[in-house]
Biopython code that builds the backbone (N, CA, C, O; Angstrom):
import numpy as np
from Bio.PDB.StructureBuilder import StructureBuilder

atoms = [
    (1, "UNK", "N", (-13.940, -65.013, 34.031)),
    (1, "UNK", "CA", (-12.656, -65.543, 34.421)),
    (1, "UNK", "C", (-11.637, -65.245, 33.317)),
    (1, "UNK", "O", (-11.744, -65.515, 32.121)),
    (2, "UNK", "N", (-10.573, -64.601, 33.984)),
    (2, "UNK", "CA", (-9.368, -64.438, 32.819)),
    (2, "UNK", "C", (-8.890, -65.696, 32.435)),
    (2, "UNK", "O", (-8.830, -66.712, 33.128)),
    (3, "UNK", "N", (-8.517, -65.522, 31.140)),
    (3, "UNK", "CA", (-8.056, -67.099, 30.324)),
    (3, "UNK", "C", (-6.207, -66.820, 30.951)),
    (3, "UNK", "O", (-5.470, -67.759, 31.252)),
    (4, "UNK", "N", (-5.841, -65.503, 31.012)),
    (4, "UNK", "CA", (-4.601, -65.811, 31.097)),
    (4, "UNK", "C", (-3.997, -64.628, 32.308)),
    (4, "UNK", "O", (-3.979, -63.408, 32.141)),
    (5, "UNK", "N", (-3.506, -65.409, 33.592)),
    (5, "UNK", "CA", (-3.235, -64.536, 34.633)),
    (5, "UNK", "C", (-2.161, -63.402, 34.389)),
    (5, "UNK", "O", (-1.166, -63.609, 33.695)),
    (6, "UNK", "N", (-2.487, -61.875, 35.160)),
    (6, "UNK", "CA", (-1.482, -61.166, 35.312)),
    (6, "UNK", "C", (-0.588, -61.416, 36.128)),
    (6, "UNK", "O", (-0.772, -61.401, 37.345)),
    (7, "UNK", "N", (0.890, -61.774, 35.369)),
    (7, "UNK", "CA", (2.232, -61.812, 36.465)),
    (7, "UNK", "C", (2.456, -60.589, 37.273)),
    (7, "UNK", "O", (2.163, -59.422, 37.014)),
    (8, "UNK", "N", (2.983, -61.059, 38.208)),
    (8, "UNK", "CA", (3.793, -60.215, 39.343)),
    (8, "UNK", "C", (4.430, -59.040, 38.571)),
    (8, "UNK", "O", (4.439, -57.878, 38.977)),
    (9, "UNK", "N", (4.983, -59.492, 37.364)),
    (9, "UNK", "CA", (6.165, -58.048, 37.003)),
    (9, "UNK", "C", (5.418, -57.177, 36.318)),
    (9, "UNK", "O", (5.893, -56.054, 36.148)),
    (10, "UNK", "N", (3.846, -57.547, 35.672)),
    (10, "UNK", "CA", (3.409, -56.477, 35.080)),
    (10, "UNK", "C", (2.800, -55.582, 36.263)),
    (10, "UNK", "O", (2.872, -54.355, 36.189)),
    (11, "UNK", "N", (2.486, -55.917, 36.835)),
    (11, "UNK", "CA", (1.865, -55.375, 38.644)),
    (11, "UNK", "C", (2.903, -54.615, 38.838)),
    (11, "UNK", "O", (2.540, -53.483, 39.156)),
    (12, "UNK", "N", (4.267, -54.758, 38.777)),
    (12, "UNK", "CA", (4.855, -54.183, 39.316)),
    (12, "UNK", "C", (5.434, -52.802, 38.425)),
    (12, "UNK", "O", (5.739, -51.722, 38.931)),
    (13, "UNK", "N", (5.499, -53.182, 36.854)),
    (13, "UNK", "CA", (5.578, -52.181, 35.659)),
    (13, "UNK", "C", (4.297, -51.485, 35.570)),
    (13, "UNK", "O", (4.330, -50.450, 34.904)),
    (14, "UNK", "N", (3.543, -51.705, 35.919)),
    (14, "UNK", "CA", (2.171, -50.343, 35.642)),
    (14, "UNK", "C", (2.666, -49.846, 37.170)),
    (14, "UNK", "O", (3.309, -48.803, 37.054)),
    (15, "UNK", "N", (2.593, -50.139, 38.100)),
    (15, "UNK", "CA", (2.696, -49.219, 38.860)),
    (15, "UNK", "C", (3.842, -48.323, 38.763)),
    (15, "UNK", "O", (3.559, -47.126, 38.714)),
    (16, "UNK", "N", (5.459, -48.742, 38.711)),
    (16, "UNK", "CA", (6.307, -47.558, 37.666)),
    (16, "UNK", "C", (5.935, -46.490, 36.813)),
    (16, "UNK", "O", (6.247, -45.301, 36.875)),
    (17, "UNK", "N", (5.058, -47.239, 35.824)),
    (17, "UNK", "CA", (4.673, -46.656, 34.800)),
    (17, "UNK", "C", (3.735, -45.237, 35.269)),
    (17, "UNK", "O", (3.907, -44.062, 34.945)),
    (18, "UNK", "N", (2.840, -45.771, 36.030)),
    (18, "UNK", "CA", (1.819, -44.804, 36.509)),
    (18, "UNK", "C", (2.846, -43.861, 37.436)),
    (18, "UNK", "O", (3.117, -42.861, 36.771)),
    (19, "UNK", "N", (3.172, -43.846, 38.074)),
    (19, "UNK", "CA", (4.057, -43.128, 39.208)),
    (19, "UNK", "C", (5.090, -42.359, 38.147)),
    (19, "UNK", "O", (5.305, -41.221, 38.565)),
    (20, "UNK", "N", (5.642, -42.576, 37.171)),
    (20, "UNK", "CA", (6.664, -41.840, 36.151)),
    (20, "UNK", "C", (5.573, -40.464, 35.523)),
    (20, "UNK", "O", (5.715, -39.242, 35.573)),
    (21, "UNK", "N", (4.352, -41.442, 34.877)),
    (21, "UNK", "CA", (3.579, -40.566, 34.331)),
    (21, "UNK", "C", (3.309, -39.101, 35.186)),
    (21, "UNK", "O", (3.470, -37.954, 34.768)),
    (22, "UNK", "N", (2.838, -39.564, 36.546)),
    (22, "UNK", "CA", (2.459, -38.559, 37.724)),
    (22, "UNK", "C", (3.490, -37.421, 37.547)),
    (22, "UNK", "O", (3.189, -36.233, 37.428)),
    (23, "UNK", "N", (5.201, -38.111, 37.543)),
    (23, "UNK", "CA", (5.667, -37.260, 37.801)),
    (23, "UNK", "C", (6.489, -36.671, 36.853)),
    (23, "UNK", "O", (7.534, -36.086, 37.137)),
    (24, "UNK", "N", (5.950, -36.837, 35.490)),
    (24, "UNK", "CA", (6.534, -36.398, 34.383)),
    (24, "UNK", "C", (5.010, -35.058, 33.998)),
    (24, "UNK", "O", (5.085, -34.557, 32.876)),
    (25, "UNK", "N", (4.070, -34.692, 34.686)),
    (25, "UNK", "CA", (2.712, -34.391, 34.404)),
    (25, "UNK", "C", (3.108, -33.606, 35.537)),
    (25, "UNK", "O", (2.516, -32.544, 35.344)),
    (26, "UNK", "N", (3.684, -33.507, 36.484)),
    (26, "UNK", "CA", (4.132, -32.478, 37.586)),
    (26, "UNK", "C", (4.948, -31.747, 37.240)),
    (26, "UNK", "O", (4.766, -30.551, 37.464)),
    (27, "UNK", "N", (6.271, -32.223, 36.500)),
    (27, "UNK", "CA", (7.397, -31.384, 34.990)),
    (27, "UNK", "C", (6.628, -30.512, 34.527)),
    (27, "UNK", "O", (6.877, -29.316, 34.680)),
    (28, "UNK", "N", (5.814, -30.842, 34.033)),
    (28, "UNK", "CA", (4.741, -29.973, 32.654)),
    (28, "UNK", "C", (4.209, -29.029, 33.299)),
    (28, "UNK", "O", (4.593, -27.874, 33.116)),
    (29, "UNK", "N", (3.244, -29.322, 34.161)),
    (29, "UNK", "CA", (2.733, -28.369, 35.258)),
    (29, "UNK", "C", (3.544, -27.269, 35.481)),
    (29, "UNK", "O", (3.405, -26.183, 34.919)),
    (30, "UNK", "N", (4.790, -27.677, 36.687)),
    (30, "UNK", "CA", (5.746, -26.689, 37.025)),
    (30, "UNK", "C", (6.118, -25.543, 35.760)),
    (30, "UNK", "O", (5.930, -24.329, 35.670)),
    (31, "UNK", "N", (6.757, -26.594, 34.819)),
    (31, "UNK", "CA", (7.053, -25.451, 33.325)),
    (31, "UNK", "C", (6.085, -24.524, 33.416)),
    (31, "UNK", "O", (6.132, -23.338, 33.744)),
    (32, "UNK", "N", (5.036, -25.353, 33.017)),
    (32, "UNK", "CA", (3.952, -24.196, 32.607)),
    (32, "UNK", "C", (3.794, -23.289, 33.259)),
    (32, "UNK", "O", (3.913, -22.181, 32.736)),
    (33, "UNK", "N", (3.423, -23.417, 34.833)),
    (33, "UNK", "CA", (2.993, -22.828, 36.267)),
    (33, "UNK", "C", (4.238, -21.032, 35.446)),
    (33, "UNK", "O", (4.116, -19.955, 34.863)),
    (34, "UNK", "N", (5.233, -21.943, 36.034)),
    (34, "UNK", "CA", (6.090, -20.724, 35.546)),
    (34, "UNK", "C", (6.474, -19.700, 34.607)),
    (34, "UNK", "O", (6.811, -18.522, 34.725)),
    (35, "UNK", "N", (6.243, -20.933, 33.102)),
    (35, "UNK", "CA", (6.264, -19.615, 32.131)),
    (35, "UNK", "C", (5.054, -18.504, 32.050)),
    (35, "UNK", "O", (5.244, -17.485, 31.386)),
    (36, "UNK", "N", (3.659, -18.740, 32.816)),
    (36, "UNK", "CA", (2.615, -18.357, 32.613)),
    (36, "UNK", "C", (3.210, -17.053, 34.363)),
    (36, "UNK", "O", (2.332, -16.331, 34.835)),
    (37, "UNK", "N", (4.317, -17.029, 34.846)),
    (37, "UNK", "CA", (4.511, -15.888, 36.478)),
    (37, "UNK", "C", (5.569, -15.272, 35.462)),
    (37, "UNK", "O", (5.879, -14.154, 35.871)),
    (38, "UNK", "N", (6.193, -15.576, 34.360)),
    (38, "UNK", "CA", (7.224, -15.005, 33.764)),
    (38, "UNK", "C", (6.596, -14.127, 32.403)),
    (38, "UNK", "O", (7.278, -13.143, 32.116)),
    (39, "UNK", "N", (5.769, -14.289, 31.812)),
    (39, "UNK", "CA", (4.839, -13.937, 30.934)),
    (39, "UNK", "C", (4.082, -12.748, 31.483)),
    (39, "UNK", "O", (4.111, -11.637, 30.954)),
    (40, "UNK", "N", (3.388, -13.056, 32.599)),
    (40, "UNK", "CA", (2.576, -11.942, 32.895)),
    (40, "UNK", "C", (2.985, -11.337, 34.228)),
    (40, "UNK", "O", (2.223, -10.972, 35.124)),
    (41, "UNK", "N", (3.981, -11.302, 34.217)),
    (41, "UNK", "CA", (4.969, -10.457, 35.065)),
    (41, "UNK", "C", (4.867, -9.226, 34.228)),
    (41, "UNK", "O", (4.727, -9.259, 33.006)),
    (42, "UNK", "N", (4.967, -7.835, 35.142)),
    (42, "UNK", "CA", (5.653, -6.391, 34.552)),
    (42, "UNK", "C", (6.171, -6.361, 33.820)),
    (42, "UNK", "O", (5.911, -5.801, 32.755)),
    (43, "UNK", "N", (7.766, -7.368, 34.309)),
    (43, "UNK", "CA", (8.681, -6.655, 33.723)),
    (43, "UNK", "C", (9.312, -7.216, 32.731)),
    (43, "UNK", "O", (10.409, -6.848, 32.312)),
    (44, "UNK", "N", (8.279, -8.659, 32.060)),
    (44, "UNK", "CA", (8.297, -9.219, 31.184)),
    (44, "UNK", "C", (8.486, -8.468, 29.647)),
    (44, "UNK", "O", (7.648, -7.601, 29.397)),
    (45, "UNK", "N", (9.673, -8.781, 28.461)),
    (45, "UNK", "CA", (9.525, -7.398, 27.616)),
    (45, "UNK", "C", (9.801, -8.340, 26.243)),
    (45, "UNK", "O", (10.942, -8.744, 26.470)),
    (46, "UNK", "N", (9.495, -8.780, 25.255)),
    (46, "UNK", "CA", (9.613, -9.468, 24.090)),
    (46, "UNK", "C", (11.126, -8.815, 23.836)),
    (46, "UNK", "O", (11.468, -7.720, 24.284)),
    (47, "UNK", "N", (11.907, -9.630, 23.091)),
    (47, "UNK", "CA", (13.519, -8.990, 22.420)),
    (47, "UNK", "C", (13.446, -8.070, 21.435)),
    (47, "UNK", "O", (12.336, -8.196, 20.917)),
    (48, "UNK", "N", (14.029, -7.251, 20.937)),
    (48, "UNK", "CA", (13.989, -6.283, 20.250)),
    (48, "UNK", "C", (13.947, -6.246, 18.946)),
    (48, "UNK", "O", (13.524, -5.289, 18.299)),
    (49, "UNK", "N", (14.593, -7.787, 18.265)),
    (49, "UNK", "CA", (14.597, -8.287, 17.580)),
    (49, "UNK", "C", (13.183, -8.746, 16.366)),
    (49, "UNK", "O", (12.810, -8.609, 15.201)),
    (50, "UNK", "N", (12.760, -9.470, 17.926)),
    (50, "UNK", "CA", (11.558, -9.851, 17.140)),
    (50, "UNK", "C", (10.341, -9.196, 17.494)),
    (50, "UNK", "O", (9.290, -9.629, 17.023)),
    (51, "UNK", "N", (10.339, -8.143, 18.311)),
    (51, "UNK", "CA", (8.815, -6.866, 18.294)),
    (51, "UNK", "C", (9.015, -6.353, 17.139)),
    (51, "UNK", "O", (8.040, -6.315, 16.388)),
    (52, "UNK", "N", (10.520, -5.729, 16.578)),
    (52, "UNK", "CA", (10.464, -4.554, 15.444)),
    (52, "UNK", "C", (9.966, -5.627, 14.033)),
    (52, "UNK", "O", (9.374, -5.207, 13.039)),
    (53, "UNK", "N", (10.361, -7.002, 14.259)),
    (53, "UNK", "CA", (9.936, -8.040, 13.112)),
    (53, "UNK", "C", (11.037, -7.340, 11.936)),
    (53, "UNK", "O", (10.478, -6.679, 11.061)),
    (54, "UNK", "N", (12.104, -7.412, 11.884)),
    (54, "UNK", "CA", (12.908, -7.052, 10.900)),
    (54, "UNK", "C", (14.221, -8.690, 10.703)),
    (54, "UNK", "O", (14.723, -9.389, 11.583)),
    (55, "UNK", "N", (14.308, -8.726, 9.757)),
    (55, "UNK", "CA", (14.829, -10.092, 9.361)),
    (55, "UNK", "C", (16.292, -9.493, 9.066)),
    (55, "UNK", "O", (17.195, -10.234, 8.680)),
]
sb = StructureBuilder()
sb.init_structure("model")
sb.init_model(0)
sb.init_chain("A")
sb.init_seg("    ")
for serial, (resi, resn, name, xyz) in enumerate(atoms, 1):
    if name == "N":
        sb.init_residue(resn, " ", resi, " ")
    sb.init_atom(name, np.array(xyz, "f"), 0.0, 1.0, " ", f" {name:<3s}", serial, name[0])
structure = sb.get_structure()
């Protein structure tokens, strides 16, 4: 037996919480998803700058 009950508002803040997380972890995903179709794309080409490595 819990010594001390969960209120209504934390019930209602984890579930926010969890549902933000989901869709802050779908952000990341997408980024990633994409830089990884932009990367290994063709016509993907590093800047000129930094292939020759000259400062």
């Amino acid at each position: 037996m819990a010594l001390n009950k969960e209120h209504e508002l934390h019930s209602r803040r984890k579930g926010r919480n969890i549902g933000l997380g989901l869709v802050l972890g779908g952000f990341v995903v997408l980024v990633l998803a994409l830089t990884m179709v932009k990367v290994t794309s063709n016509g993907f080409n590093f800047p000129s700058e930094l292939s020759q490595g000259t400062n």
